[in-house]
Backbone bond lengths (Angstrom), bond angles and torsions (degrees), N, CA, C in turn:
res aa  C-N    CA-C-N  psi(-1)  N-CA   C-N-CA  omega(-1)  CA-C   N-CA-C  phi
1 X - - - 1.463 - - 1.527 110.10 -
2 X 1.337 119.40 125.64 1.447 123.82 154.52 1.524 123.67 -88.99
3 X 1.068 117.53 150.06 1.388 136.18 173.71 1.798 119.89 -117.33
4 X 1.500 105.78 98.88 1.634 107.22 175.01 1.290 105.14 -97.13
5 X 1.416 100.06 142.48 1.444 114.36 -158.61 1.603 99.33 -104.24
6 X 0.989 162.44 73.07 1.739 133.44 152.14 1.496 143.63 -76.63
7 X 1.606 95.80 139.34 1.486 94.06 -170.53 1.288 124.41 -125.93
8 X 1.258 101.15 138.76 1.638 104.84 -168.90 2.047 90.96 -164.71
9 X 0.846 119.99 -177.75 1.607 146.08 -158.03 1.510 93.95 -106.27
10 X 1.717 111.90 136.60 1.499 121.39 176.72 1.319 98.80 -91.75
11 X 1.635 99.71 159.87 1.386 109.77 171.61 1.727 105.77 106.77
12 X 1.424 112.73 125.99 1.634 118.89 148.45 1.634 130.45 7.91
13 X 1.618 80.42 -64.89 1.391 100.86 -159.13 1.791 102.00 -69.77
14 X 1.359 129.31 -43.61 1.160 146.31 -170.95 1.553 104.57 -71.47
15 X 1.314 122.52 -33.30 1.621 138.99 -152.86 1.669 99.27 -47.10
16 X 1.453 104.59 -65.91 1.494 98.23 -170.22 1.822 124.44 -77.69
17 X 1.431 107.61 9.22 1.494 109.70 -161.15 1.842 117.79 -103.45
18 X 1.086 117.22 144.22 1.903 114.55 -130.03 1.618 86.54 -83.64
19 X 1.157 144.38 22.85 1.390 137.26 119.06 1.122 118.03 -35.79
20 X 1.602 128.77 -52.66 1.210 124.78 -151.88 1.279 122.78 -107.38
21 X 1.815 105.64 30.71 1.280 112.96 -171.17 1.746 111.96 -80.46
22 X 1.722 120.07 -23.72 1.337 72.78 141.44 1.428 165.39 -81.49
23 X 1.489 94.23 -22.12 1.731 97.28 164.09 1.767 117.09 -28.78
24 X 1.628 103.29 -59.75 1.345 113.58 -170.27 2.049 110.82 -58.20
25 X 1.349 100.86 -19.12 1.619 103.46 -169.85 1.744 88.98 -82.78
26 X 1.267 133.46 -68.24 1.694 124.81 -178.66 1.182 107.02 -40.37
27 X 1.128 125.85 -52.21 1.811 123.75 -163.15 1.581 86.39 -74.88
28 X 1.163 141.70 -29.00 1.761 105.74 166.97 1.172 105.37 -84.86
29 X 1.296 151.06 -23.32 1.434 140.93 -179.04 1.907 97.55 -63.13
30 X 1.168 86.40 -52.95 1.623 83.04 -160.07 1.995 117.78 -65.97
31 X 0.958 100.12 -27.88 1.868 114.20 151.31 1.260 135.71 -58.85
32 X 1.713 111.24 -34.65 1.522 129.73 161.48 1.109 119.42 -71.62
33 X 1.293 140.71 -54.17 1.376 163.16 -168.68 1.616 109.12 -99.00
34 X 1.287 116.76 32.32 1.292 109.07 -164.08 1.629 147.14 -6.16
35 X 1.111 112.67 75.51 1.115 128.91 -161.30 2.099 109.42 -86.88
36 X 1.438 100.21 146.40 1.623 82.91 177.93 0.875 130.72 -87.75
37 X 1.925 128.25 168.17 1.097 127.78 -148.61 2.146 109.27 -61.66
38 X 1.412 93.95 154.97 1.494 96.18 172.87 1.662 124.62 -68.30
39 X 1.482 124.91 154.79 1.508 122.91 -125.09 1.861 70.06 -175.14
40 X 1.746 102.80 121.05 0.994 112.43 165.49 1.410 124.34 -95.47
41 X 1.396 121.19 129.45 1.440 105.88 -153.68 1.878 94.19 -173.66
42 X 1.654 109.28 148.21 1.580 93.23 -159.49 1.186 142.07 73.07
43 X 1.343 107.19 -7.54 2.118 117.21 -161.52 1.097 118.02 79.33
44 X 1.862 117.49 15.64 1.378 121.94 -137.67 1.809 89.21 -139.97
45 X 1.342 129.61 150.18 1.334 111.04 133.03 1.544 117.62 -102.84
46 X 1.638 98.14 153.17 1.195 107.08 -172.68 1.598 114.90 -129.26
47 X 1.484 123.50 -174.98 1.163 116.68 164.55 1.483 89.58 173.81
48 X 1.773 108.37 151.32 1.497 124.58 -154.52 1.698 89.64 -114.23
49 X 1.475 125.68 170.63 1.057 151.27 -176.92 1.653 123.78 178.02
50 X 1.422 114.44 -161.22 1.383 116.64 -165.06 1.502 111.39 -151.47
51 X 1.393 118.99 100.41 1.441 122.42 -165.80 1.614 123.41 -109.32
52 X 1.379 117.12 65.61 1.368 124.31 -171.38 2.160 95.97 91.50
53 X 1.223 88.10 43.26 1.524 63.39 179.91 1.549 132.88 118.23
54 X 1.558 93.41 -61.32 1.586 123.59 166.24 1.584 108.84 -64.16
55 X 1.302 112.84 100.95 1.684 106.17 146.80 1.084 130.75 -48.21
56 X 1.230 119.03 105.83 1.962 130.04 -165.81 1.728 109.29 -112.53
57 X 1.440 110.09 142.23 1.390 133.66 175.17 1.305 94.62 -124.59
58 X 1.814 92.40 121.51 1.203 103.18 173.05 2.006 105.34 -108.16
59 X 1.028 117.33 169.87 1.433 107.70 -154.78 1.796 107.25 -158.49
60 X 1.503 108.23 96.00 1.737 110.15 173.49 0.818 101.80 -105.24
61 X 1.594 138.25 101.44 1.538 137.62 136.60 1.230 125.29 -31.93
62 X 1.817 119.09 117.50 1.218 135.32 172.71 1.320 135.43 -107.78
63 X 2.309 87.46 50.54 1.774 91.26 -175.92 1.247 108.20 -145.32
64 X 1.488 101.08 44.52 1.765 129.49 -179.06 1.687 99.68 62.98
65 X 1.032 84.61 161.10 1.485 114.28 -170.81 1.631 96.51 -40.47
66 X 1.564 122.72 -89.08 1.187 133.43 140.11 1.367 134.18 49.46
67 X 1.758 98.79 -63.44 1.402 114.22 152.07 1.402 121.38 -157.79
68 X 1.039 81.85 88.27 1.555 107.20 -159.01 1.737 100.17 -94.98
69 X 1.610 110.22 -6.95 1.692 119.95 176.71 1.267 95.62 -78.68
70 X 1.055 138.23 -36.22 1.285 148.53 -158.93 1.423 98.84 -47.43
71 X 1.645 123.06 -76.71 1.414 122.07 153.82 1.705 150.29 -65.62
72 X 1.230 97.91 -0.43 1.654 97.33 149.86 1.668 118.24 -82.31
73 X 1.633 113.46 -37.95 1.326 106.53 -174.36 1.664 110.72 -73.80
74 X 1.647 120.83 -3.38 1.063 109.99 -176.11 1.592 103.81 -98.59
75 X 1.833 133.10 -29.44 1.034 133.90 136.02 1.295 133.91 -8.71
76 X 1.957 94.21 -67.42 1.479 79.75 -166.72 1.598 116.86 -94.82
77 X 1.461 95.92 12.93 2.048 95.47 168.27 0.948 107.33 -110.16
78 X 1.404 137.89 4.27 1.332 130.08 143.08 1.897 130.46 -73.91
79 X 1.215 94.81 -9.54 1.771 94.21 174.51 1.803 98.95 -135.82
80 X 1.165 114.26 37.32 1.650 149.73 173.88 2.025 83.30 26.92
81 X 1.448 121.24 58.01 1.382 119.38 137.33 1.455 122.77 -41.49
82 X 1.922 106.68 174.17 1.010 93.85 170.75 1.951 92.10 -134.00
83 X 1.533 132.83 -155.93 1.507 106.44 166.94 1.546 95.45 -98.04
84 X 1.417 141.32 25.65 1.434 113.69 148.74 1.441 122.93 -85.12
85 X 1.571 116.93 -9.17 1.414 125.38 168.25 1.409 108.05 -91.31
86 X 1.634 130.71 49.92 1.312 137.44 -176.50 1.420 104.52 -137.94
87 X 1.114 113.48 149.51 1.786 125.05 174.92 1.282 97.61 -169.65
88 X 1.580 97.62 107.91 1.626 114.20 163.12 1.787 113.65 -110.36
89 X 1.657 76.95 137.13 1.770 90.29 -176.37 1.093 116.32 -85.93
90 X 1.346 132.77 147.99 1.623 107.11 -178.19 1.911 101.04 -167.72
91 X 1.386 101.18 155.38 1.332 108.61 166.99 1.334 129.84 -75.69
92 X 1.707 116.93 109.82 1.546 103.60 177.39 1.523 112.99 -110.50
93 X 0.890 129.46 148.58 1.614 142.36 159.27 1.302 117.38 -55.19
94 X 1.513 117.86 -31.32 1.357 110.99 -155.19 1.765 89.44 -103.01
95 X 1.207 127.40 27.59 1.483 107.47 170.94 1.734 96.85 -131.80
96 X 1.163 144.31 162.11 1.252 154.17 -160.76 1.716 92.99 -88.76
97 X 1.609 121.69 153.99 1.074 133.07 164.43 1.422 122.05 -31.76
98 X 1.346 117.60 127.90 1.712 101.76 177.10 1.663 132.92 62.86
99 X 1.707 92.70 14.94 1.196 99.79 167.75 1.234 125.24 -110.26
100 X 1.283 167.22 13.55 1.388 160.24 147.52 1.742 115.54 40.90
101 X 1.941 94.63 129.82 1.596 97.97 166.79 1.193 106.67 -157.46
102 X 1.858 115.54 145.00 1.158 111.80 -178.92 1.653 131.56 -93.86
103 X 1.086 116.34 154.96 1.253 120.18 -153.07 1.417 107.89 -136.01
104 X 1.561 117.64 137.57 1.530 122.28 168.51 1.686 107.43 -134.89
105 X 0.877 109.45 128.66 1.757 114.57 177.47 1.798 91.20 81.77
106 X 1.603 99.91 164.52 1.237 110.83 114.03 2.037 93.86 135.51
107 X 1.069 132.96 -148.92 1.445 125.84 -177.23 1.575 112.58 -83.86
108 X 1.326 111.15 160.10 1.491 120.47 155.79 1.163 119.82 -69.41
109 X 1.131 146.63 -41.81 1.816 143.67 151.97 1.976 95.32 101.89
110 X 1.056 93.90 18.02 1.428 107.53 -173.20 1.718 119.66 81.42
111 X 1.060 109.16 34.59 1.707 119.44 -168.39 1.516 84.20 -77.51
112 X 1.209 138.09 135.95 1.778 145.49 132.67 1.139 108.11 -26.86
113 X 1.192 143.83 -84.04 1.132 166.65 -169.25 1.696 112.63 -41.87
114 X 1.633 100.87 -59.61 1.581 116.99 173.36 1.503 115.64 -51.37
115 X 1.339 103.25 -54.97 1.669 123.88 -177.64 1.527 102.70 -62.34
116 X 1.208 130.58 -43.66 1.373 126.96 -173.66 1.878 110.01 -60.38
117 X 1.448 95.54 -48.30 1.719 123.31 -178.28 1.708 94.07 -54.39
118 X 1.389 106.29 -57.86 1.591 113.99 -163.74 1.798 84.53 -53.21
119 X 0.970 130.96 -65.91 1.680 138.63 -156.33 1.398 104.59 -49.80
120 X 1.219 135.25 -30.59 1.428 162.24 168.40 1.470 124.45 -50.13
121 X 1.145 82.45 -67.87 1.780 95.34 -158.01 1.667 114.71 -128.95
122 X 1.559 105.17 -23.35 1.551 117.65 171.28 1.490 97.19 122.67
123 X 1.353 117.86 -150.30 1.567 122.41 -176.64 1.446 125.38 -119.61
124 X 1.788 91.98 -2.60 1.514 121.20 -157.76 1.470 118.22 -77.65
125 X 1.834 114.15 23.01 1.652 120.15 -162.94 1.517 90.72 -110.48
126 X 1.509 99.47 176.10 1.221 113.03 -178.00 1.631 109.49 -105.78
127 X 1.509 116.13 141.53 1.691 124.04 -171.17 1.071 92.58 -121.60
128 X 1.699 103.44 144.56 1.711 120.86 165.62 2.045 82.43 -119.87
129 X 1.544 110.61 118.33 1.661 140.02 176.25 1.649 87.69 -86.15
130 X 1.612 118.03 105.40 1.179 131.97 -169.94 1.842 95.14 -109.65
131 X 1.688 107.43 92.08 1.901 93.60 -162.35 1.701 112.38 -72.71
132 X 1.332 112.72 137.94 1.579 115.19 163.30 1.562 107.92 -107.97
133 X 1.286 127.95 23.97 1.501 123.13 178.01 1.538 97.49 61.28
134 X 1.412 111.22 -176.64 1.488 125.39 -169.80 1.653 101.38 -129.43
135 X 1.145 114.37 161.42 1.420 121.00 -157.05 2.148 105.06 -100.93
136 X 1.338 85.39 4.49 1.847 97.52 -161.77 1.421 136.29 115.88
137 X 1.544 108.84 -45.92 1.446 117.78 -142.84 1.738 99.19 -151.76
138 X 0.896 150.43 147.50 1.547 176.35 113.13 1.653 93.61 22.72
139 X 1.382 94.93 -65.31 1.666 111.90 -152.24 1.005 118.34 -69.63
140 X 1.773 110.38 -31.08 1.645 134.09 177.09 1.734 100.75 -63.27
141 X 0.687 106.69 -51.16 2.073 118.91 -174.14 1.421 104.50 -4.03
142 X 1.599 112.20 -81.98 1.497 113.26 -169.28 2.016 94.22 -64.93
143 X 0.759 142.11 -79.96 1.347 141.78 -153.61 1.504 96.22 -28.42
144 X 1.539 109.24 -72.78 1.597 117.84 -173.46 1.484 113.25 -35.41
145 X 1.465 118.67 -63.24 1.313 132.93 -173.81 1.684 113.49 -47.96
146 X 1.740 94.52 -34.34 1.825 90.04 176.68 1.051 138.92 -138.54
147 X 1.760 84.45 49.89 1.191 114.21 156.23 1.507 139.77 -98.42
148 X 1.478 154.60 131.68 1.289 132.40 173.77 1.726 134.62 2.66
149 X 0.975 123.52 131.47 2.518 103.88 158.99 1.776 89.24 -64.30
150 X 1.135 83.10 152.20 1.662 103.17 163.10 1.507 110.36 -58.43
151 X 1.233 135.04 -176.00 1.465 150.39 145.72 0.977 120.20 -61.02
152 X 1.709 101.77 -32.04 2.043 99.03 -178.48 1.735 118.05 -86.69
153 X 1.733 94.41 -4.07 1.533 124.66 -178.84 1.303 89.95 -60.85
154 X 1.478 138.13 -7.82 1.426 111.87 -130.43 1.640 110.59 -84.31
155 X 1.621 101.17 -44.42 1.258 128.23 -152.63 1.740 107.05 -72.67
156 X 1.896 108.80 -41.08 1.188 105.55 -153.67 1.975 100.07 -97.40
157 X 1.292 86.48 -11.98 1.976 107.11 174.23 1.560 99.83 -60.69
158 X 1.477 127.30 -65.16 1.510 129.68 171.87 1.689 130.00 -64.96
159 X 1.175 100.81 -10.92 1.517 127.26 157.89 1.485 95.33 -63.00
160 X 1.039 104.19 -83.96 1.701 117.37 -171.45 1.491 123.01 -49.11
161 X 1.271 111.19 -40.93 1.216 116.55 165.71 1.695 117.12 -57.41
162 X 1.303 102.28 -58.52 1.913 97.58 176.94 1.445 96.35 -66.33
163 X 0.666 160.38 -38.76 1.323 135.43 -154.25 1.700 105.67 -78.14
164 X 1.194 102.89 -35.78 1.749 107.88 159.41 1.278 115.05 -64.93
165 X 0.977 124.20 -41.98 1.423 109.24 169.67 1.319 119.60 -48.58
166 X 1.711 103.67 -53.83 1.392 109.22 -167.06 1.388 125.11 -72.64
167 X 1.621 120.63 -11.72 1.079 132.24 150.50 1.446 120.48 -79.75
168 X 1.437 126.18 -10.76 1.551 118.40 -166.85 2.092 121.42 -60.18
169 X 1.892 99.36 -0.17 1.563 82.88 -173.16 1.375 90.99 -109.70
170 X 1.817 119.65 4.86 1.175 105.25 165.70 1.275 146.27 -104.02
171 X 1.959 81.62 11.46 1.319 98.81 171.10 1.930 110.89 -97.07
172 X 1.429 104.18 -30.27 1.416 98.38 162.31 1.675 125.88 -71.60
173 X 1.090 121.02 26.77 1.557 131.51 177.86 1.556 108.13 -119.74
174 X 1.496 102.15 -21.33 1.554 109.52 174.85 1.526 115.98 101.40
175 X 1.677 106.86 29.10 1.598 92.58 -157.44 1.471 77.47 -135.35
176 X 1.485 106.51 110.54 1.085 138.07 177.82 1.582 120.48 -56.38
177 X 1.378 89.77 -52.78 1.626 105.78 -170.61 1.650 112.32 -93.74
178 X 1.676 118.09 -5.92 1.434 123.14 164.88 1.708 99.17 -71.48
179 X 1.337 124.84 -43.88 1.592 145.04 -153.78 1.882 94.02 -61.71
180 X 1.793 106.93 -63.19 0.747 121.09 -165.77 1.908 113.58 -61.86
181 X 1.454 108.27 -43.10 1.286 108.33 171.44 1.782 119.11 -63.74
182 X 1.014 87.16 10.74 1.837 90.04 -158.73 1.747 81.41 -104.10
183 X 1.265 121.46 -42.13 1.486 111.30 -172.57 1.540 104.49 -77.24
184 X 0.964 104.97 -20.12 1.543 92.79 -154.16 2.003 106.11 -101.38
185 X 1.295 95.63 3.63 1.793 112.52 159.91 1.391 97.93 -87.78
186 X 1.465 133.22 -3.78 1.692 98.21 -171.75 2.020 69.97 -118.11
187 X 1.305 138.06 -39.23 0.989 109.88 -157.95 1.658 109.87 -104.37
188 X 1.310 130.46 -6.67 1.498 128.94 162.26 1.956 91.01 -125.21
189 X 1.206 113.24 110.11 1.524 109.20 174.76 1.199 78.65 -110.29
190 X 1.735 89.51 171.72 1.703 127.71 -154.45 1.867 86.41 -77.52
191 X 1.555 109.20 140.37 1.778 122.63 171.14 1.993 103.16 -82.06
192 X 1.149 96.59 154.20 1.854 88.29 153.41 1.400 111.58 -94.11
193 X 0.951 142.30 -141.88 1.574 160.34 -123.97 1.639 94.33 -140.22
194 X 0.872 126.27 -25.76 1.696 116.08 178.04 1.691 101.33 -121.87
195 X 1.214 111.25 20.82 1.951 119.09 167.79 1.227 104.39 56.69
196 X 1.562 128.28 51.63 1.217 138.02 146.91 1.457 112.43 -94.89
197 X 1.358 127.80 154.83 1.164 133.21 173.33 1.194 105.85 -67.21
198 X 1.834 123.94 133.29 1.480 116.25 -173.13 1.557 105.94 -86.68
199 X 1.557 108.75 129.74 1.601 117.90 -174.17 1.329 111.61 -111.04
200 X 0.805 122.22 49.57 1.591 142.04 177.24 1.907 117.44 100.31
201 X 1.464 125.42 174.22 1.097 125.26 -163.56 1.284 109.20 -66.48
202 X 1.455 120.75 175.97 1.399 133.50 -138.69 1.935 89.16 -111.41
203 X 1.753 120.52 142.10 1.545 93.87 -168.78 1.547 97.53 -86.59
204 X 0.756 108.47 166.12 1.613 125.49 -177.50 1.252 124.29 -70.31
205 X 1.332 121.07 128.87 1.616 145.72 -170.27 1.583 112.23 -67.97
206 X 1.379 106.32 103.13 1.843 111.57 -178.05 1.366 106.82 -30.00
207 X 1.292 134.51 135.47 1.220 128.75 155.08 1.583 117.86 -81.39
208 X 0.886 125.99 151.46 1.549 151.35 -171.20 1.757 99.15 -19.99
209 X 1.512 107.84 -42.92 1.590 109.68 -137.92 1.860 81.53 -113.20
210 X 1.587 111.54 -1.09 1.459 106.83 178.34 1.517 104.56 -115.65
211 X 1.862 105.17 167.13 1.369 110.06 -165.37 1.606 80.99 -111.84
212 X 1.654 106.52 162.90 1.585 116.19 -178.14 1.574 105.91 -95.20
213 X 1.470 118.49 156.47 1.648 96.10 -172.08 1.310 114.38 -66.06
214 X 1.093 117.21 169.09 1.687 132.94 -174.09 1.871 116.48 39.50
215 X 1.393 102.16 20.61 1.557 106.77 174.61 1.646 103.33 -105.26
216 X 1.754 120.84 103.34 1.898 108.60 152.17 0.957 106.42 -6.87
217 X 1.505 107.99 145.37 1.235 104.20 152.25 1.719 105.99 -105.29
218 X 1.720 128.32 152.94 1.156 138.69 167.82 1.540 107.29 -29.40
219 X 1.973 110.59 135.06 1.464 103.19 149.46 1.278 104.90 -92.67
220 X 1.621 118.74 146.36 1.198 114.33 141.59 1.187 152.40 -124.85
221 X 1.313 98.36 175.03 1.316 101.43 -159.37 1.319 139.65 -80.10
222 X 1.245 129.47 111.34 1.486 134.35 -154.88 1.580 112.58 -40.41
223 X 1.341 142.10 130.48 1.627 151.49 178.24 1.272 105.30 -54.84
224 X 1.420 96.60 130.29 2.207 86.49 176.01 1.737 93.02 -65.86
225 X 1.202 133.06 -14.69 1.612 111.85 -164.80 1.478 94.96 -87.53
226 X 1.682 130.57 8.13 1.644 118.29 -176.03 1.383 92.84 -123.97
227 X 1.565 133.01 15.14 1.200 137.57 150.07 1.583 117.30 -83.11
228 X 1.273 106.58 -55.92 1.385 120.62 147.86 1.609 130.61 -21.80
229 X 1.576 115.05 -53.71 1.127 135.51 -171.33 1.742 101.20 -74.06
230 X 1.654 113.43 -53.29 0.763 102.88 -177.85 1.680 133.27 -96.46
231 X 1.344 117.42 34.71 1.256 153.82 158.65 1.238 103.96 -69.48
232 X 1.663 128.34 -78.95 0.918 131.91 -103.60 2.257 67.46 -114.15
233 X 1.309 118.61 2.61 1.193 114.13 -164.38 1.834 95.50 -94.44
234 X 1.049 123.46 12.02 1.844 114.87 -154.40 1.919 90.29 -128.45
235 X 1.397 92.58 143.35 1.180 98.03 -173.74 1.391 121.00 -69.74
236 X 1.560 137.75 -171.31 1.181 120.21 -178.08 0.829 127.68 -112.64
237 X 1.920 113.65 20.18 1.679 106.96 162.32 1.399 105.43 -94.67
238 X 1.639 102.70 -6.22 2.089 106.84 -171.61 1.880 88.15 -80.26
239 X 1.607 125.05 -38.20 1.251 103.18 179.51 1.415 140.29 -67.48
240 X 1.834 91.35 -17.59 2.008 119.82 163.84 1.197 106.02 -32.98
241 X 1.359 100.47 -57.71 1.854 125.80 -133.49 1.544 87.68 -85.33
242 X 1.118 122.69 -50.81 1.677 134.46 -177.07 1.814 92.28 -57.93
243 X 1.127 133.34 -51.31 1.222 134.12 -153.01 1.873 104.28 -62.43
244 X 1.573 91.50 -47.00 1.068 91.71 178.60 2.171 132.16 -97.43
245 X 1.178 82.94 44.87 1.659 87.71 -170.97 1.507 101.73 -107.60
């Protein structure tokens, strides 16, 4: 069993603000992958599903960011986890918009959320770094973070989101780098040859014995050896008669 963790702030009011992008990354997994309805439980809502296989707990803590360890450590000693069966989603600053990276071990970097988890359970879980860019300045931090995405947020935020989805059973299998290719087809897809985004396959090249649409096709031109052939096919009063015309 895995356990995905997201964190972001309960309540309405908090819903759309780029703290709470993980909240927003489970609630598309759990809509894609049909997962059942949410079930308050832990201080947390939750709801179970099936991701390639893997029985998955998905997991929104509803006791602010803050202490937000509070309900993973009660999670994961209730279905006797350990933190390598953990993946918390989370908002970082330090990666550019719409960029995503995966992560195992390592510090809170001063995340609320991280530090609370670290107090919990240790440091020893696995992170998906969900980037909202940085606001400039130190001071901006809390304001930026809880506030709304913009409108122009709109496009590359739902990019990002499916592509988590569409990687989410390969991140519950443990395969980091299947997870990662899976985001990064919905949010950098493959260019063609003149750096357009490729929009489906290329149409297909006439073969030899086919004509291209709206191109004649060639007459051709009869072989002197089937002029020949048919010379030598006519009898020899028809070659008289030819001789003399």
């Amino acid at each position: 069993m895995k356990l995905f963790v997201g964190l972001g702030n309960p309540g309405s009011k908090y819903s759309g603000n780029r703290h709470n992008i993980g909240f927003m990354a489970l609630d598309q997994i759990a809509t894609d992958h049909g997962f059942g309805p949410w079930k308050s439980k832990f201080n947390a809502l939750i709801t179970e599903g099936t991701l390639q296989g893997v029985k998955t707990l998905l997991l929104k803590p509803q006791t602010f960011m803050n202490r937000s360890g509070q309900s993973v450590g009660e999670a994961m000693r209730f279905y006797k986890l350990t933190p390598d069966d953990v993946f918390v989603l989370h908002d970082e600053l330090d990666l550019a918009p719409g960029k995503a990276r995966v992560k195992q071990g390592g510090g809170h970097a001063g995340h609320n959320g991280l530090r609370s988890i670290h107090a919990h359970i240790g440091a020893d879980y696995g992170r998906v770094r969900l980037g909202i860019g940085h606001p400039g300045h130190k001071d901006q931090v809390a304001r930026y973070v809880l506030n709304d995405f913009a409108k122009a947020d709109a496009d590359w935020l739902d990019d990002l989101m499916r592509g988590i989805s569409d990687g989410a059973g390969a991140l519950a299998k443990g395969d980091g780098g299947k997870f990662m290719n899976a985001v990064s087809l919905r949010t950098a897809p493959p260019r063609s040859s003149g750096g357009q985004k490729s929009t489906g396959p290329k149409p297909a090249t006439p073969q030899p014995n086919q004509t291209a649409p709206h191109q004649q096709p060639q007459q051709q031109q009869p072989r002197p050896e089937a002029k020949e052939d048919a010379a030598s096919a006519k009898s020899p009063l028809q070659r008289l008669v030819d001789k003399f015309r």
